[in-house]
C-alpha positions in Angstrom: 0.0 0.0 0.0 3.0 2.1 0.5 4.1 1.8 -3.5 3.8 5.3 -5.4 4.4 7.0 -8.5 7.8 8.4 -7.6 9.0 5.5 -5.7 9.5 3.4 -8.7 11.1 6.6 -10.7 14.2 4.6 -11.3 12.6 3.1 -14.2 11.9 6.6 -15.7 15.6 7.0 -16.1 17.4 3.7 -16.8 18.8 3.0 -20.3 17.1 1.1 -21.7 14.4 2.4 -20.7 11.6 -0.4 -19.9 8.2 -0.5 -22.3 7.0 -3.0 -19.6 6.7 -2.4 -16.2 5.7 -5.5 -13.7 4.7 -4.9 -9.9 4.8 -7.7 -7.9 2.8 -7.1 -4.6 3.7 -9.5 -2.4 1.3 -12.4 -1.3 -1.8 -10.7 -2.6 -2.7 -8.4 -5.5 -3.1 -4.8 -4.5 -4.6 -2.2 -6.6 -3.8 0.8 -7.5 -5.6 4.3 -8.4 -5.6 5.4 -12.5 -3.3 7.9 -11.3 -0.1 5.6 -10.4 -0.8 4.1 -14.1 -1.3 7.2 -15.7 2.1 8.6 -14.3 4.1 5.9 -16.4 1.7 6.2 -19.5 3.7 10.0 -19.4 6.9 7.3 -20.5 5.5 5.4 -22.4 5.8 2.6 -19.9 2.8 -0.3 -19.2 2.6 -1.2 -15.8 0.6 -4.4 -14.6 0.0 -5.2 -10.9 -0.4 -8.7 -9.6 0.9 -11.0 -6.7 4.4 -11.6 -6.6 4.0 -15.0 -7.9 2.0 -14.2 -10.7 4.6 -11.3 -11.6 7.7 -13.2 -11.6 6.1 -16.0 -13.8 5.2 -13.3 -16.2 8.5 -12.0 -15.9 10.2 -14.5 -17.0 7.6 -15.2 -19.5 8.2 -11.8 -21.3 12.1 -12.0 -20.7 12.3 -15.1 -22.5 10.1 -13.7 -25.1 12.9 -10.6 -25.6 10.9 -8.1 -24.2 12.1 -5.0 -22.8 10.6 -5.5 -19.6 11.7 -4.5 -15.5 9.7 -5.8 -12.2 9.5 -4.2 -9.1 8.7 -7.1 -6.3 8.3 -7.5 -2.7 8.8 -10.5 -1.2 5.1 -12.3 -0.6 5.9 -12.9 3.3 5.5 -8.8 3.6 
């Protein structure tokens, strides 16, 4: 619930920059307001939320797959 905007600015600034943008949430999915996806649609950036489990299976899923893609997870015991 702590996760904003500005906290995950690293990925604004990177090179390459990331087209894909995974947050992993820990044990259960949290959601977010329009605003914290709207702030990364600015760079061009698509962020999806899901569980942590979920996020690194997609992870790897899109890495294989070559895309230019970054996660941001927390553990799932937090």
């Amino acid at each position: 619930h702590e996760i904003k905007p500005h906290t995950l600015d690293l990925f604004k600034v990177v090179k390459p920059k990331p087209s894909y943008l995974i947050v992993g949430t820990g044990k259960y999915k949290v959601e977010f307001n329009n605003d914290f996806f709207d702030y990364f649609k600015e760079y061009k950036i698509k962020v999806e939320v899901m569980p942590t489990y979920e996020a690194v299976i997609q992870f790897n899923v899109c890495n294989e797959d070559e895309l230019n893609v970054a996660a941001a997870l927390i553990p799932n015991n937090l």
